[in-house]
Backbone as a chain_set.jsonl record, in Angstrom:
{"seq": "XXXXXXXXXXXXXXXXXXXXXXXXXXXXXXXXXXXXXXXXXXXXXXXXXXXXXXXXXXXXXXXXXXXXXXXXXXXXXXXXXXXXXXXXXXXXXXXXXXXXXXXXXXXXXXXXXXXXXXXXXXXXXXXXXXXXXXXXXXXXXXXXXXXXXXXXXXXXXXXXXXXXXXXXXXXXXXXXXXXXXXXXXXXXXXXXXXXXXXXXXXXXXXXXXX", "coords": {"N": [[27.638, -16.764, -14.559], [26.142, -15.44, -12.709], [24.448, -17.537, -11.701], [26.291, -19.66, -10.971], [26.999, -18.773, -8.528], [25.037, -18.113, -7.122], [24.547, -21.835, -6.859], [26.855, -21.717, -5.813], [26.518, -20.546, -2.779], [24.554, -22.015, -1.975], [25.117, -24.359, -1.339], [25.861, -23.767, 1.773], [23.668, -23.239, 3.105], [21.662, -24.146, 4.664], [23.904, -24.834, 6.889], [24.975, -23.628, 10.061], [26.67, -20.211, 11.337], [28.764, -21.388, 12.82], [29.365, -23.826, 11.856], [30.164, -22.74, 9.715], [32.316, -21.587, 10.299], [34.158, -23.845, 11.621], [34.623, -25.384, 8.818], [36.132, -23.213, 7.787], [37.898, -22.393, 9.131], [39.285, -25.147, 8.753], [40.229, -24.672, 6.113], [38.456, -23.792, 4.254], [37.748, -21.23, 2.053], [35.347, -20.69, 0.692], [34.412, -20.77, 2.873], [34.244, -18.808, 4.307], [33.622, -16.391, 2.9], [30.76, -17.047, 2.885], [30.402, -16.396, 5.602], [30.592, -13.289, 5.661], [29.409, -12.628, 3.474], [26.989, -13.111, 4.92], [26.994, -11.634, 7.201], [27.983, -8.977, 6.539], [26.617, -6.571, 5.815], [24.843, -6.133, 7.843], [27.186, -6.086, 10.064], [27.836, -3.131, 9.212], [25.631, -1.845, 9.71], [25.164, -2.038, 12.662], [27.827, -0.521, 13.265], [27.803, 1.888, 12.122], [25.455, 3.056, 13.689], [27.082, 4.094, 15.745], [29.537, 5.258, 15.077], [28.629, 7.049, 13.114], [29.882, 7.596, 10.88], [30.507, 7.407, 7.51], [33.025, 6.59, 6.227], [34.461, 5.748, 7.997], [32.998, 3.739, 9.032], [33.138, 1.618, 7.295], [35.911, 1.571, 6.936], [36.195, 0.415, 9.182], [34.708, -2.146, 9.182], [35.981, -3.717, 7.157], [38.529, -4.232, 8.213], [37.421, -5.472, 10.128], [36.688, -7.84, 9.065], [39.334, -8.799, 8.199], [40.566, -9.557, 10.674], [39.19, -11.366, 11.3], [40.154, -13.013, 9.628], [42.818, -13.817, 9.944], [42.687, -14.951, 12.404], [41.287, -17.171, 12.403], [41.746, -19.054, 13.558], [41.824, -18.998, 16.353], [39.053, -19.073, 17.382], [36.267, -20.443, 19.199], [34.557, -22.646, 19.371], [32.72, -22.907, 21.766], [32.257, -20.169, 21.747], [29.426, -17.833, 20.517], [29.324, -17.332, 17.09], [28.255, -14.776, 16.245], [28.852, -13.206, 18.204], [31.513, -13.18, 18.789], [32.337, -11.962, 16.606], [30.84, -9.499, 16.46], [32.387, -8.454, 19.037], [35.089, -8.204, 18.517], [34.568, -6.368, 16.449], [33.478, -4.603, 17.671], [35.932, -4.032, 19.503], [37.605, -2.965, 17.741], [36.699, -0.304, 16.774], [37.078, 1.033, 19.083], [39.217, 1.258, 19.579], [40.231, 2.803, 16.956], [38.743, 4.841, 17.615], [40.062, 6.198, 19.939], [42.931, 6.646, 19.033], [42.366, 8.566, 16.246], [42.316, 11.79, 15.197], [40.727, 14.396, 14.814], [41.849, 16.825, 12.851], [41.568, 19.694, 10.376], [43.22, 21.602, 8.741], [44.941, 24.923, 7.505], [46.81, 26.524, 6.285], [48.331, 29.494, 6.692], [50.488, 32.26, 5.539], [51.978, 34.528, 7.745], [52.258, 38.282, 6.933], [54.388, 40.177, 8.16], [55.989, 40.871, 10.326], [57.199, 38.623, 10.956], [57.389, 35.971, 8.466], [57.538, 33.655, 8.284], [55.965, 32.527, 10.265], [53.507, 30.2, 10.641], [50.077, 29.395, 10.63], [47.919, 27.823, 12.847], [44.41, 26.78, 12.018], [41.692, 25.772, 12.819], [39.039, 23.895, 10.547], [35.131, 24.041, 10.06], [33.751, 21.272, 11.034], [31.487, 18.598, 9.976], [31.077, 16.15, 10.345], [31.048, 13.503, 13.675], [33.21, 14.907, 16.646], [36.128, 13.558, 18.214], [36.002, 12.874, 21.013], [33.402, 12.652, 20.847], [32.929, 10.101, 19.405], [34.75, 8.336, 20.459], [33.365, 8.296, 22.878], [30.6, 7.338, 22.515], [31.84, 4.613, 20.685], [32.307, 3.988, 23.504], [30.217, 3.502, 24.662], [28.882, 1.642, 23.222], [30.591, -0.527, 23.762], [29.586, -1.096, 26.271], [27.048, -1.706, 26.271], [27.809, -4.002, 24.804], [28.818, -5.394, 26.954], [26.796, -5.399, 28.898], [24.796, -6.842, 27.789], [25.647, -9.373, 27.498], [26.041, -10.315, 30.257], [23.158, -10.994, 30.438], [20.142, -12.948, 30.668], [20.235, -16.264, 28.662], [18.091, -16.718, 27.606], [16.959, -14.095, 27.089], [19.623, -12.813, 26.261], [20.279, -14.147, 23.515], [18.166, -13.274, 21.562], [18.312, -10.788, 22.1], [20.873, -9.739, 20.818], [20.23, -10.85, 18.464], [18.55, -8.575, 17.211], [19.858, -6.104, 18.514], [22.506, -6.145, 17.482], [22.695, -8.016, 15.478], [20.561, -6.681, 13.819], [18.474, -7.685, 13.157], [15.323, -8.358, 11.738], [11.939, -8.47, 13.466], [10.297, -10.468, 12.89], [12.57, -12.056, 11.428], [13.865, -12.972, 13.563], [12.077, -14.47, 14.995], [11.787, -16.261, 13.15], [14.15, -17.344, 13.236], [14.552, -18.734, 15.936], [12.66, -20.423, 16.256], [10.336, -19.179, 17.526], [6.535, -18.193, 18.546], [6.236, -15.078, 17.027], [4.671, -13.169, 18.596], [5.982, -13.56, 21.588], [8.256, -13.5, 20.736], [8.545, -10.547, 20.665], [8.066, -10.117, 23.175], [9.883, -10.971, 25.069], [12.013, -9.32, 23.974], [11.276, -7.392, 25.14], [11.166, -7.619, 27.875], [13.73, -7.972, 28.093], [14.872, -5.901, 27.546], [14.739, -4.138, 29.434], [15.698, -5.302, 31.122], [18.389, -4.747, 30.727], [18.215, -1.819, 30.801], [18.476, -1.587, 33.701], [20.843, -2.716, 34.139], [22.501, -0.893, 32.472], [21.96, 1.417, 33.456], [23.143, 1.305, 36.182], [25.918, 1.19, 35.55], [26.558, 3.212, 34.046], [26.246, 5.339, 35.495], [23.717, 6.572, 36.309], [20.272, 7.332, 34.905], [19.625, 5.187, 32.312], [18.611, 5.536, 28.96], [17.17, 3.093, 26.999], [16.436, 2.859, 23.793], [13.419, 1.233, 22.063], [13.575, -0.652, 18.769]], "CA": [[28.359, -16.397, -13.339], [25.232, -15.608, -11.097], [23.843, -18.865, -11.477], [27.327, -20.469, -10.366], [27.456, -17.734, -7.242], [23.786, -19.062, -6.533], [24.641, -22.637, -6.336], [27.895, -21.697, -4.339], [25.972, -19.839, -1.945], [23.389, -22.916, -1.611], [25.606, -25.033, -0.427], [26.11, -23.385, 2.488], [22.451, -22.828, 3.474], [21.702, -25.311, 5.962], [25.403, -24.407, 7.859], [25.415, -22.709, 10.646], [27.765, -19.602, 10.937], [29.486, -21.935, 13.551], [29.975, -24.85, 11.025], [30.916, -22.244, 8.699], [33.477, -21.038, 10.987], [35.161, -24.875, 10.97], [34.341, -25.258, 7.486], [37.048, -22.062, 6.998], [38.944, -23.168, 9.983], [40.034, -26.437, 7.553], [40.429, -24.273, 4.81], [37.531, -23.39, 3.189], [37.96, -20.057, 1.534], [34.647, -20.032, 0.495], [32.494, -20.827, 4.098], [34.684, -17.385, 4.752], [32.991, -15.518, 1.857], [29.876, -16.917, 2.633], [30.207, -15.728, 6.714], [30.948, -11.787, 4.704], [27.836, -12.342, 2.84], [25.31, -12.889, 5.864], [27.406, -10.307, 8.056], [28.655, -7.725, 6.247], [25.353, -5.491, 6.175], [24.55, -6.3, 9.301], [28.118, -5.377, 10.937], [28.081, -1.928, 8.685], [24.612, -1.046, 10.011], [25.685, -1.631, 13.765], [28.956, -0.007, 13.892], [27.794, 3.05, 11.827], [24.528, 3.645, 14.878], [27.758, 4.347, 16.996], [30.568, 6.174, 14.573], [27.706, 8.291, 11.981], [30.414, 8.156, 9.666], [30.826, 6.057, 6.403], [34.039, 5.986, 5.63], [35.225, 5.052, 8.88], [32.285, 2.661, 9.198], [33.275, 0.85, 6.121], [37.16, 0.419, 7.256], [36.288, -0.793, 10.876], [34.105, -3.851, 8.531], [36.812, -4.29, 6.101], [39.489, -4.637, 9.653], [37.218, -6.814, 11.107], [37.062, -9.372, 8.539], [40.87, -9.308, 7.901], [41.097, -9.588, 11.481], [38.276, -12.393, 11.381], [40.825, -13.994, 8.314], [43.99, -13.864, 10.027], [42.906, -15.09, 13.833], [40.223, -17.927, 12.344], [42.161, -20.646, 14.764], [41.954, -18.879, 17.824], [37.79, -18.918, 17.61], [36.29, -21.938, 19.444], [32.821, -22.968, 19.227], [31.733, -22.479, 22.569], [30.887, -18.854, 21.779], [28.289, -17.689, 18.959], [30.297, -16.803, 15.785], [28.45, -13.439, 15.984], [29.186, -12.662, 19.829], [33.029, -13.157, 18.976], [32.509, -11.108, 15.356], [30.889, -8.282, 17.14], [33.538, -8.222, 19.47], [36.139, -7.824, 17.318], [34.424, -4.966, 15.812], [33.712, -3.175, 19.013], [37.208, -3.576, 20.244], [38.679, -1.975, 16.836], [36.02, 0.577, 16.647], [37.569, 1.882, 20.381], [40.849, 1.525, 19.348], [40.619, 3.4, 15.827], [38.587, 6.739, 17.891], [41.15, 6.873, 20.555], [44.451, 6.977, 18.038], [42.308, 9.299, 15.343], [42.425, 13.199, 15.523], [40.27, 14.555, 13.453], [41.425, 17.985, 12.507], [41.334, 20.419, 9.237], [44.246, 22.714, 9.193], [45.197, 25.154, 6.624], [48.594, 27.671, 6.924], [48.412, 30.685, 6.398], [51.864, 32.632, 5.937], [51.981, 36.025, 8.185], [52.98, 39.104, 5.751], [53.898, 41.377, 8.694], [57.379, 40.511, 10.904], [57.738, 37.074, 10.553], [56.922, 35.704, 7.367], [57.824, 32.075, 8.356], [54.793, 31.832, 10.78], [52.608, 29.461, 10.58], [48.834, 29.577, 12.225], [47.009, 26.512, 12.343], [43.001, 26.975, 11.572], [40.629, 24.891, 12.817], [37.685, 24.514, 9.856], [34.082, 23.593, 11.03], [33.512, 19.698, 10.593], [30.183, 17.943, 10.325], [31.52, 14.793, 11.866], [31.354, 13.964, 15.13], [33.968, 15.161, 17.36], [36.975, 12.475, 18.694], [35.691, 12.729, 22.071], [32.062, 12.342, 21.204], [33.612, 9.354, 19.035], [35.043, 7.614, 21.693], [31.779, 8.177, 24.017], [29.687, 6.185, 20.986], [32.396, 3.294, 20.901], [32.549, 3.33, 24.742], [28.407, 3.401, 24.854], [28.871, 0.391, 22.502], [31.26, -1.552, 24.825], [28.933, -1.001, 27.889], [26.306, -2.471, 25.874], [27.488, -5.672, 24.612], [28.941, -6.328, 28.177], [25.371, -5.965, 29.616], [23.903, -7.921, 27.05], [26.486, -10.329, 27.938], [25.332, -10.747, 31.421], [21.528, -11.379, 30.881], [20.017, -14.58, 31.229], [20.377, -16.847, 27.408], [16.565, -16.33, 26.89], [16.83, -12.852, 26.778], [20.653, -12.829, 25.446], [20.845, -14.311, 22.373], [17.227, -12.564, 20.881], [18.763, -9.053, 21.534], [22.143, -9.91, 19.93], [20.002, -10.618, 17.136], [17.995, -7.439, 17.155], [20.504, -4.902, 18.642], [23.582, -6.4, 17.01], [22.831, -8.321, 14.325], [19.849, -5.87, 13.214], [17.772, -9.097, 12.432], [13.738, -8.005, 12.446], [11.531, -9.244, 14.791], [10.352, -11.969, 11.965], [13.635, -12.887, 11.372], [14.785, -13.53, 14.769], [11.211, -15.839, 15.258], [12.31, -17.937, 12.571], [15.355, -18.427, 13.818], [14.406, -19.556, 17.325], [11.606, -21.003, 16.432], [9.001, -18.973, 18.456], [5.841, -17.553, 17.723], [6.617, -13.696, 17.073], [4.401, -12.884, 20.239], [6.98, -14.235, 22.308], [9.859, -12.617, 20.96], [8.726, -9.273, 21.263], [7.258, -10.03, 24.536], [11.088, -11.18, 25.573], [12.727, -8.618, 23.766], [11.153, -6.022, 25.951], [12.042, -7.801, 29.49], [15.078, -7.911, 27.866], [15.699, -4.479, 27.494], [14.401, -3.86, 30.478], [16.895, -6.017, 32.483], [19.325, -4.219, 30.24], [18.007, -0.846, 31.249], [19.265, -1.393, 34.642], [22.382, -2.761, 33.775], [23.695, 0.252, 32.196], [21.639, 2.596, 34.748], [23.957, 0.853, 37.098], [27.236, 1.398, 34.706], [26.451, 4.776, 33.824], [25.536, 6.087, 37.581], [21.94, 7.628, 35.793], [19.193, 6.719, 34.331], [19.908, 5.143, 31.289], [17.822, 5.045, 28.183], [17.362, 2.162, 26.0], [15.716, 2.656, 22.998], [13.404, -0.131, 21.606], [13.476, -0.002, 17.74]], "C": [[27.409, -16.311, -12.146], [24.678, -16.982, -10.814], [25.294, -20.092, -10.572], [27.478, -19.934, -8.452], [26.06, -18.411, -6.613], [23.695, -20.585, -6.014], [26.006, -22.593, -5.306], [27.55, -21.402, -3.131], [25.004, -20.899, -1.191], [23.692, -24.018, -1.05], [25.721, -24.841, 1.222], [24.806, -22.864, 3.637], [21.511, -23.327, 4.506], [22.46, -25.166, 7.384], [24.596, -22.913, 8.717], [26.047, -22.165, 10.72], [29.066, -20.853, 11.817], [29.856, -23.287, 12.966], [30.508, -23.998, 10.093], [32.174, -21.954, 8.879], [34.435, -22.519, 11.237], [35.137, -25.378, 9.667], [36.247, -24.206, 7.003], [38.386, -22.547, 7.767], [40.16, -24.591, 9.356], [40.181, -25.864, 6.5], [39.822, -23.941, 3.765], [37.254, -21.809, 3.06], [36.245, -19.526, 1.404], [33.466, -20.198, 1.224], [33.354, -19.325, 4.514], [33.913, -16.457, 3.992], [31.452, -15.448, 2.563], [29.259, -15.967, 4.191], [30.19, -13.865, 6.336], [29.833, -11.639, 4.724], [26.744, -12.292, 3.902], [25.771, -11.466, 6.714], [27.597, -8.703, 7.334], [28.103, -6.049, 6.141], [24.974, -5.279, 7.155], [25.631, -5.59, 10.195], [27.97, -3.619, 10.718], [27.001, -0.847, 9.714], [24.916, -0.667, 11.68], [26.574, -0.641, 13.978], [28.307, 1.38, 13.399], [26.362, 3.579, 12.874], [26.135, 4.284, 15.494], [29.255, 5.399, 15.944], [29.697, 7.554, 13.336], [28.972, 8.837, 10.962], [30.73, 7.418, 8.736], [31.839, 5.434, 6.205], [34.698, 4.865, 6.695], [34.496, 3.677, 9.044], [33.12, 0.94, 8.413], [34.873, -0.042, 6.052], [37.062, -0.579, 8.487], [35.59, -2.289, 10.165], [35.376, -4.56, 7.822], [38.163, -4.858, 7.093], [38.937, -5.863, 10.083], [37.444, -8.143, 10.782], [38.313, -9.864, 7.829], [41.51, -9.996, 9.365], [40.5, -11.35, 11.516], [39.442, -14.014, 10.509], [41.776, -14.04, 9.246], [43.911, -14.311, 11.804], [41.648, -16.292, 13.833], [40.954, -19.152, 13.672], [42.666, -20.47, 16.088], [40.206, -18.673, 18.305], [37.471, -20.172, 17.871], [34.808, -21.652, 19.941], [32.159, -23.129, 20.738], [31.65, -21.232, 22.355], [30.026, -19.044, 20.516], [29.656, -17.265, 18.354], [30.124, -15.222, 15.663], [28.415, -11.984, 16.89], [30.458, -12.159, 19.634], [33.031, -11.94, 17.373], [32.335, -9.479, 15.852], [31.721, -7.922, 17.736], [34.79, -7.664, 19.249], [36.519, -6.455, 16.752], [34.239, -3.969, 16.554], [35.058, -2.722, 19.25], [38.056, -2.564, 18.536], [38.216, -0.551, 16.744], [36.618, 1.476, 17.948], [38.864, 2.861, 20.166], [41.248, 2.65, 18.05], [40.233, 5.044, 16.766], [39.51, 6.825, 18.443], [42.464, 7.492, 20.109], [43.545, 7.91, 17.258], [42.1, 10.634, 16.333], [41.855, 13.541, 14.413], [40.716, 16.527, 13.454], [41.569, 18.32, 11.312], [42.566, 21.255, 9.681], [44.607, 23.292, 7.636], [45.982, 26.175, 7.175], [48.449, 28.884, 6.02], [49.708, 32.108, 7.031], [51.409, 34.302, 6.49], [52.857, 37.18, 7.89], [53.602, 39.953, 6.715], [55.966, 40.804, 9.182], [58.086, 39.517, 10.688], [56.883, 36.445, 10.022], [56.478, 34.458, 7.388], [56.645, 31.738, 9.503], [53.913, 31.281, 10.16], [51.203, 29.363, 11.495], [48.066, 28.299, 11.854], [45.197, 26.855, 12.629], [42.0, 26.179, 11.923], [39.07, 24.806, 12.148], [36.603, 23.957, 10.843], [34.122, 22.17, 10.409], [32.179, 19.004, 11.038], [30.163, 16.364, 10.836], [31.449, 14.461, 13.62], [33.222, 13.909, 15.724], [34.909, 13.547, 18.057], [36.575, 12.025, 19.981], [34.661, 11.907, 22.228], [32.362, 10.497, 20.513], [33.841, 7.965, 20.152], [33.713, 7.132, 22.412], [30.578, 7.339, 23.3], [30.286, 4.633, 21.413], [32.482, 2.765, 22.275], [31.008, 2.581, 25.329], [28.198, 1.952, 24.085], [28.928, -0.889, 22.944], [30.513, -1.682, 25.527], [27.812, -1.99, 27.285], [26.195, -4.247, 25.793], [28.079, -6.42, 25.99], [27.829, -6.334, 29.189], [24.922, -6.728, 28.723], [24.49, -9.667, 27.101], [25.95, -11.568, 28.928], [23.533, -10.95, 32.108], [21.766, -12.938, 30.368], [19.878, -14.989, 28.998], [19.227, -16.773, 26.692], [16.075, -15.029, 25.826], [18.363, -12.713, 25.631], [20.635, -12.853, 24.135], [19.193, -13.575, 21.632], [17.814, -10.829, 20.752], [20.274, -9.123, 21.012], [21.37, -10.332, 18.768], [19.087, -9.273, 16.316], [18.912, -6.546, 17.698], [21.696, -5.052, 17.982], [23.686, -6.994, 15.728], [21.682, -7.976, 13.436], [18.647, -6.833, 12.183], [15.931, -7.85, 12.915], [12.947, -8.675, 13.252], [10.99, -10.614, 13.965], [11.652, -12.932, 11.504], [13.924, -13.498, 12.938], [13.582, -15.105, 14.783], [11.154, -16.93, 14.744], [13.384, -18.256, 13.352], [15.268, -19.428, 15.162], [13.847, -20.065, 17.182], [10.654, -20.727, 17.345], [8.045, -17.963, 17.895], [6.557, -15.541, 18.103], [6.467, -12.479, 17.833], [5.43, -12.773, 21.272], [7.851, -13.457, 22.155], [9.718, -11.139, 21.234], [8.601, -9.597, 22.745], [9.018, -10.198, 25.877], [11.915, -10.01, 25.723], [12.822, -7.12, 24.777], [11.056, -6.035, 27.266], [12.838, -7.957, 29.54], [15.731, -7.018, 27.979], [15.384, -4.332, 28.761], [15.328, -4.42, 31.733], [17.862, -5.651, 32.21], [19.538, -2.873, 30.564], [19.015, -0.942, 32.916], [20.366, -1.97, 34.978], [23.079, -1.118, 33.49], [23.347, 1.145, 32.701], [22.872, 2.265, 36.045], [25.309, 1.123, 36.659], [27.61, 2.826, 34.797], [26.189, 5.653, 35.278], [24.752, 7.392, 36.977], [21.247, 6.601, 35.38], [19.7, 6.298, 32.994], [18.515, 4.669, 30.541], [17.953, 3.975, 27.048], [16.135, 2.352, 24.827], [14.76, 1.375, 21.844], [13.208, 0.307, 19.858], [13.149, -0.887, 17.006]], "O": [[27.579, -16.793, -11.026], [24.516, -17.4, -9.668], [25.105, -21.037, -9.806], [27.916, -20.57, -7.493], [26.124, -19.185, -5.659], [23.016, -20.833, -5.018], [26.148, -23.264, -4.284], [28.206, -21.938, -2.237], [24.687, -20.734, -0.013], [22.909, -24.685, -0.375], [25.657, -25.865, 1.903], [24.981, -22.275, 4.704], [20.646, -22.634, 5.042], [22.007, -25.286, 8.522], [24.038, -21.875, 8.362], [27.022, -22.776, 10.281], [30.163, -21.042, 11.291], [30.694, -23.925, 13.602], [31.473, -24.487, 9.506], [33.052, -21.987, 8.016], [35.625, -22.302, 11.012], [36.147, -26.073, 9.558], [37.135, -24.516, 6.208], [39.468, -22.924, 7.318], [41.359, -24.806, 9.531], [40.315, -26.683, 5.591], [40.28, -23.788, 2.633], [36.591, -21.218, 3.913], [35.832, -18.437, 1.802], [32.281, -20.04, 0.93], [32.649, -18.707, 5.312], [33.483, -15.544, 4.697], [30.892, -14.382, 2.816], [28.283, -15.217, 4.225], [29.497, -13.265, 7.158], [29.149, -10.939, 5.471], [25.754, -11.566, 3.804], [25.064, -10.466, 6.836], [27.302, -7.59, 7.769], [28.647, -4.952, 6.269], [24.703, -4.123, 7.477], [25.293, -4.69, 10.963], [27.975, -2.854, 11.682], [27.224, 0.248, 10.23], [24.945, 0.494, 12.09], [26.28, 0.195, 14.832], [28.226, 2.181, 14.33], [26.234, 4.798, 12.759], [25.919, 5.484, 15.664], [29.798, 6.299, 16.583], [30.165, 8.619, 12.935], [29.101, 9.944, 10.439], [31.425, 6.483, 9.134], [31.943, 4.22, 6.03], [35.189, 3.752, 6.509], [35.131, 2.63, 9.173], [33.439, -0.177, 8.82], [35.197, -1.157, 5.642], [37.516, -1.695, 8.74], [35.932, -3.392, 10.59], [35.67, -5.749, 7.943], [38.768, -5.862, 6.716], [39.505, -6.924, 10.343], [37.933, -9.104, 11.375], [38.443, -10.873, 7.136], [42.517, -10.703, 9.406], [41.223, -12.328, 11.71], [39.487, -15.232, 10.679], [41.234, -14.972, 9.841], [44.896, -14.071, 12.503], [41.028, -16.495, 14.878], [40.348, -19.874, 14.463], [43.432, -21.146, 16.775], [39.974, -18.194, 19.415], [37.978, -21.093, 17.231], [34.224, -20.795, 20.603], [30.99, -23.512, 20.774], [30.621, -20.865, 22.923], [29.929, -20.008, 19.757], [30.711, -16.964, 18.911], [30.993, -14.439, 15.279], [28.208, -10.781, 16.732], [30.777, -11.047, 20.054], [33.94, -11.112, 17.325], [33.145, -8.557, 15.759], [32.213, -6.893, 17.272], [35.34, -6.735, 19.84], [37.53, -5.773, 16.581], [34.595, -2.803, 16.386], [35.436, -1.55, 19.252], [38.914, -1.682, 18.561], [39.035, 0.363, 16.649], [36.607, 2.694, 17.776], [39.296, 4.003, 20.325], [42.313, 3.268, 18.062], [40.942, 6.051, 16.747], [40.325, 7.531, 17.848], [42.996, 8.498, 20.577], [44.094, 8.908, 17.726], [41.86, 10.7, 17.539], [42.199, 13.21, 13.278], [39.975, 17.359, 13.978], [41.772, 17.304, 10.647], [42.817, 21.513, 10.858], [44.615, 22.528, 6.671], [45.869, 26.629, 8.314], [48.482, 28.988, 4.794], [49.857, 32.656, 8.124], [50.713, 35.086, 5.846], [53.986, 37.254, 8.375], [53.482, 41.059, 6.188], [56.863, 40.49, 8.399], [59.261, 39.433, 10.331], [55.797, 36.185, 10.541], [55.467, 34.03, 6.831], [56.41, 30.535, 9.616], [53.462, 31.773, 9.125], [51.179, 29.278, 12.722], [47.716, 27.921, 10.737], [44.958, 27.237, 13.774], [41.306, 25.876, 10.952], [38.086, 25.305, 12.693], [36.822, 23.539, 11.98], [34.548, 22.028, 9.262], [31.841, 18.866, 12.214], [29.376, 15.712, 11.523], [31.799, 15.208, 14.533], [34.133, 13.168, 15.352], [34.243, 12.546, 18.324], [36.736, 10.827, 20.214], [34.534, 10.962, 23.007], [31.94, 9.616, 21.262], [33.166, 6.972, 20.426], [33.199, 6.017, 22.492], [29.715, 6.76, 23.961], [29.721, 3.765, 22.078], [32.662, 1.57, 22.507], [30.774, 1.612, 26.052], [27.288, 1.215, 24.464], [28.189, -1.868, 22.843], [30.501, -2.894, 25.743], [27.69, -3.083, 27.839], [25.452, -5.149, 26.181], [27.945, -7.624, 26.207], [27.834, -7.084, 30.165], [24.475, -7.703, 29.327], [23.929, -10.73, 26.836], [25.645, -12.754, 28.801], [22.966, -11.013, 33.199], [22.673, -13.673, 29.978], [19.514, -14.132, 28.194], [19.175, -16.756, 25.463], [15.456, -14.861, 24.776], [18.229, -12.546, 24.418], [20.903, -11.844, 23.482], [19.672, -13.265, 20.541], [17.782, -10.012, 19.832], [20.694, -7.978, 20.843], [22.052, -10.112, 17.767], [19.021, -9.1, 15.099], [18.685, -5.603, 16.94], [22.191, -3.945, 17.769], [24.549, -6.654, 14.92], [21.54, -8.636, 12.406], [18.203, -6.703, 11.042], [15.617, -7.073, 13.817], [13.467, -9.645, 13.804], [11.269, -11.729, 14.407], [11.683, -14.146, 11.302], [14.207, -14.686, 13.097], [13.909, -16.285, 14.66], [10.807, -18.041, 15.146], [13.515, -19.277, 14.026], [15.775, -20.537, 15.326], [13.969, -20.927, 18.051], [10.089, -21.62, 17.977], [8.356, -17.1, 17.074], [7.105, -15.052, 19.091], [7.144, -11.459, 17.962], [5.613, -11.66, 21.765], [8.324, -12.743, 23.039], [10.553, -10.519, 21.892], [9.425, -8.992, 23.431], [9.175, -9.738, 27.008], [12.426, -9.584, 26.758], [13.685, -6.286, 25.049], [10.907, -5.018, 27.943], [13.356, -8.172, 30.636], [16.896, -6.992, 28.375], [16.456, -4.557, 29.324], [15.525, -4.017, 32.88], [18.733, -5.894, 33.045], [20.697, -2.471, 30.672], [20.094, -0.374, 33.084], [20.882, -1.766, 36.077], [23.887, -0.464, 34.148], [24.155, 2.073, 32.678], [23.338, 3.189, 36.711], [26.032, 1.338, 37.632], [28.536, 3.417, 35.353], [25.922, 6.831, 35.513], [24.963, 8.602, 37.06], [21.457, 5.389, 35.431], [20.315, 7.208, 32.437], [17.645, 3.913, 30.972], [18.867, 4.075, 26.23], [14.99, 1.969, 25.065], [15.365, 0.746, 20.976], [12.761, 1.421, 19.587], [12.936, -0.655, 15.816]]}, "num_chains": 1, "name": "protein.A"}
């Protein structure tokens, strides 16, 4: 079985996600699997910097790539495959804090006049808060629409380091530059990103390099 999952997988090794993505587009079930397999660690690790909670982490991935399954022939190869994936996952990640409420409630009947009251309890919760929630997924949004609007040099290296959590050796293979370089980008990158969202945020904003 692993040896069959190994040559299935090897086919596909060459493909870009963006041939994988017409690959699935015509019907191939399994360039969909194999887009899962490069993303699916990668999306988990992003979204959970911005929700710090597992479970939820784990449905906003499992949404995205139903959403990813069920809207493959409205994706069109002028964007990246993992511009429009992120996307996806930001916009559900907004949408799930604003609709959730997170509270604890337990009833406790009052022995005294009226029996039939009810008091609602708020326990303590080590989660974050719906608000703070939100303020994560909105800090998220702000992000990938500055990273949006930098120049393609800078662009697509920090979508592979802030989004797709690639290391700084991975990204240099991928572009093909020495590894000098990409840090050396990555950090006039942030830096042109810095005053993007200093400008968004009306403060100073910090960008952490990591």
């Amino acid at each position: 079985m692993n040896s069959f999952r190994e040559q299935h997988s090897a086919r596909f090794q060459g493909l870009t996600d963006e041939q994988l993505m017409q690959q699935f587009q015509g019907g191939s079930d399994a360039a969909f699997s194999e887009l899962m397999k490069r993303y699916e660690k990668r999306l988990f690790m992003y979204l959970f910097r911005y929700t710090r909670h597992e479970q939820d982490t784990e449905d906003i991935v499992q949404e995205t790539f139903m959403r990813v399954y069920s809207s493959r022939n409205s994706y069109e190869e002028i964007a990246r495959f993992s511009t429009w994936l992120y996307t996806i996952a930001g916009n559900l990640m907004r949408t799930r804090f604003k609709r959730q409420q997170r509270r604890q409630t337990v009833s406790i009947d009052q022995e005294h006049n009226h029996p039939e009251t009810v008091f609602v309890v708020q326990l303590p919760d080590d989660n974050p808060l719906p608000d703070e929630q939100v303020y994560h997924a909105l800090t998220a949004k702000a992000v990938q629409e500055a990273i949006s609007r930098l120049p393609k040099e800078y662009r697509e290296l920090l979508e592979m380091r802030e989004m797709q959590q690639l290391t700084y050796e991975e990204i240099a293979q991928a572009v093909n530059l020495p590894l000098g370089t990409v840090k050396s980008r990555l950090n006039r990158g942030r830096l042109r990103l810095q005053k993007i969202l200093t400008a968004y945020f009306g403060t100073e904003a910090v960008f952490a390099a990591a």
